[in-house]
C-alpha positions in Angstrom: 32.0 17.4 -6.0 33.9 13.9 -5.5 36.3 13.2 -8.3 35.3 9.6 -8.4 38.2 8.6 -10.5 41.1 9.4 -8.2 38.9 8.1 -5.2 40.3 4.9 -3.8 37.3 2.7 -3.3 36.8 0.7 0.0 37.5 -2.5 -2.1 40.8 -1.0 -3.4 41.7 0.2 0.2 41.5 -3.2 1.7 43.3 -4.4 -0.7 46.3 -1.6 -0.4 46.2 -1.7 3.4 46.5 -5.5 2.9 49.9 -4.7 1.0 50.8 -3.1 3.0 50.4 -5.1 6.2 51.4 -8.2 4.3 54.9 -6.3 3.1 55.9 -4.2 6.2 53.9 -5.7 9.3 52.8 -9.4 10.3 49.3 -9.7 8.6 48.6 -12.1 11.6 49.5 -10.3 14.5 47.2 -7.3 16.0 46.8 -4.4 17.1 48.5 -2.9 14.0 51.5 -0.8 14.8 51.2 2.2 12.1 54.7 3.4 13.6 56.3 0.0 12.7 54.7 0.2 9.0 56.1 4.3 8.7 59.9 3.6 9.8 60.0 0.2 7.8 58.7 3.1 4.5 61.8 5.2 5.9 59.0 7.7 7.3 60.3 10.0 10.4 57.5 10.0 12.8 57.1 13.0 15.4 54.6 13.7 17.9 54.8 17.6 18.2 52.6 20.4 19.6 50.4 22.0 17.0 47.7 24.2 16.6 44.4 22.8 18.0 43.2 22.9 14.5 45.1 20.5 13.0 45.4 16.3 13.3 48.9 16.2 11.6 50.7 16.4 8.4 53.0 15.0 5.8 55.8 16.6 4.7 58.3 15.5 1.9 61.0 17.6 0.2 63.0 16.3 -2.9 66.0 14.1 -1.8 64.8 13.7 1.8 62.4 11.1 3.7 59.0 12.3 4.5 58.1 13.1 8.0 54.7 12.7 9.6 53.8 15.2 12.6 51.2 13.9 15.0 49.5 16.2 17.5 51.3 16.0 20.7 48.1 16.5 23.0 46.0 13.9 21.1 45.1 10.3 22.4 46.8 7.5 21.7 44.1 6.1 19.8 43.5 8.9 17.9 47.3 9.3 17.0 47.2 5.6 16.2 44.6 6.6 13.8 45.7 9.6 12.0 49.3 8.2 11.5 47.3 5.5 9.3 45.5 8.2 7.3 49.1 10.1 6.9 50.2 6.6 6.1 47.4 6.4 3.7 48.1 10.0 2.0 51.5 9.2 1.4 51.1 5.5 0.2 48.4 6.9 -2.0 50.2 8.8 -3.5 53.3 6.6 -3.7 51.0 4.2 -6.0 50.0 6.7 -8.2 53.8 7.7 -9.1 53.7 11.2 -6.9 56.8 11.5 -5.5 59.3 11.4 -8.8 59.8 14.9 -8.6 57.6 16.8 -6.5 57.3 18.0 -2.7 54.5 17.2 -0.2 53.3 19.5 2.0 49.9 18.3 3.6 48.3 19.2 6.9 45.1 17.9 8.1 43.3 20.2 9.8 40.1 19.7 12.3 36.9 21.9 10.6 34.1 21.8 8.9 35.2 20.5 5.7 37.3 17.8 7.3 33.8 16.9 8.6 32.0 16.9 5.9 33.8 14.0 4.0 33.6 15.2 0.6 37.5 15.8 -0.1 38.5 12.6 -2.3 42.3 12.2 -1.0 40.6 12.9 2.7 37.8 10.2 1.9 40.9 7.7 0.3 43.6 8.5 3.4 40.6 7.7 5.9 39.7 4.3 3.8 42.8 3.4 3.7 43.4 3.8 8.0 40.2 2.2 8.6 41.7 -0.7 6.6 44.8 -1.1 7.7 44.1 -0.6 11.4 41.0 -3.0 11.4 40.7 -5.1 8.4 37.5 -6.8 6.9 38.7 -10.4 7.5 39.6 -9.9 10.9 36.8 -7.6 12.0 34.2 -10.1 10.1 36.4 -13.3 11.9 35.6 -11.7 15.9 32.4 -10.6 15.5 31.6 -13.8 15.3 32.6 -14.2 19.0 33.1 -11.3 20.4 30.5 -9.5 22.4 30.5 -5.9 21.5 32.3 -3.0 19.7 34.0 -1.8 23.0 35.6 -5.1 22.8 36.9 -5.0 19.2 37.8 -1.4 19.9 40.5 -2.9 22.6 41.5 -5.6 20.4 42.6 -2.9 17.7 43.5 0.2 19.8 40.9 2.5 18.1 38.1 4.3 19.3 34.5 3.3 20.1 33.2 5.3 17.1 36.0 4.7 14.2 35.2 0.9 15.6 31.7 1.6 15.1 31.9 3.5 11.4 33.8 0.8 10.1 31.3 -1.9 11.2 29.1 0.7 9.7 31.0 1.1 6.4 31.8 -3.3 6.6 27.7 -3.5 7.0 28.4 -5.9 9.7 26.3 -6.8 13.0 28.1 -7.7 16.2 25.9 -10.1 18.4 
């Protein structure tokens, strides 16, 4: 069951990853560069090898600055993508005063649940990527001239089919 009052809504993500954008990256400049947006949050970003089973993790102890371990093996889209949700996690949670006094130890792992989209911070982190890696305005702005999703997937360094489940989420045609 989805606890629907610590679920960050797509509204409330767009305007979070828009924050964020506007505070640690330039809002008008694109493809998005989640790497830039980590360090500026004093965020230690690794690529290491882990299990095939997980897409990466945040870790933060008391007194120290969090790290985020992406899967070595992974493509740089997806990377690209799962720093933003591990962005998204720890901004999150950040907002909602989390880090006064507690340690963070989250992985994300590759299964069935994962899948199944029914996790609330999972469903939030995820939001929150889609929106700051291809935001409304900008995705509603080219598909008015741009031909198809392989195109807009270029222009913001994501897959084909997070492209395509955000202009699914968004509700918006490409010509």
């Amino acid at each position: 069951m989805i606890d629907v009052e610590n679920l960050l809504t797509h509204e409330q993500a767009e305007l979070l990853a828009n924050k964020i954008r506007k505070t640690y990256w330039d809002e008008n400049k694109f493809p998005v560069d989640p790497v830039t947006i980590g360090r500026a949050l004093s965020i230690r970003i690794v690529d290491v090898q882990l299990p095939e089973n997980v897409a990466g993790a945040l870790l933060k102890k008391i007194g120290e600055d969090p790290v985020i371990m992406l899967h070595a093996d992974d493509p740089v889209n997806r990377k690209r993508f799962t720093l933003a949700h591990e962005l998204g996690h720890y901004i999150y949670r950040m907002e909602r005063g989390h880090f006064d006094d507690q340690e963070i130890d989250h992985v994300d792992h590759r299964n069935q649940d994962s899948r199944k989209g029914s996790d609330v911070e999972e469903i939030s982190a995820n939001r929150f990527a889609a929106s700051l890696l291809m935001p409304q305005d900008q995705v509603k702005l080219l598909c008015k001239s741009t031909v198809d999703v392989f195109e807009l997937s270029k222009f913001f360094e994501v897959s084909t089919s997070a492209m395509k489940y955000r202009l699914n989420t968004l509700e918006i045609k490409c010509p």
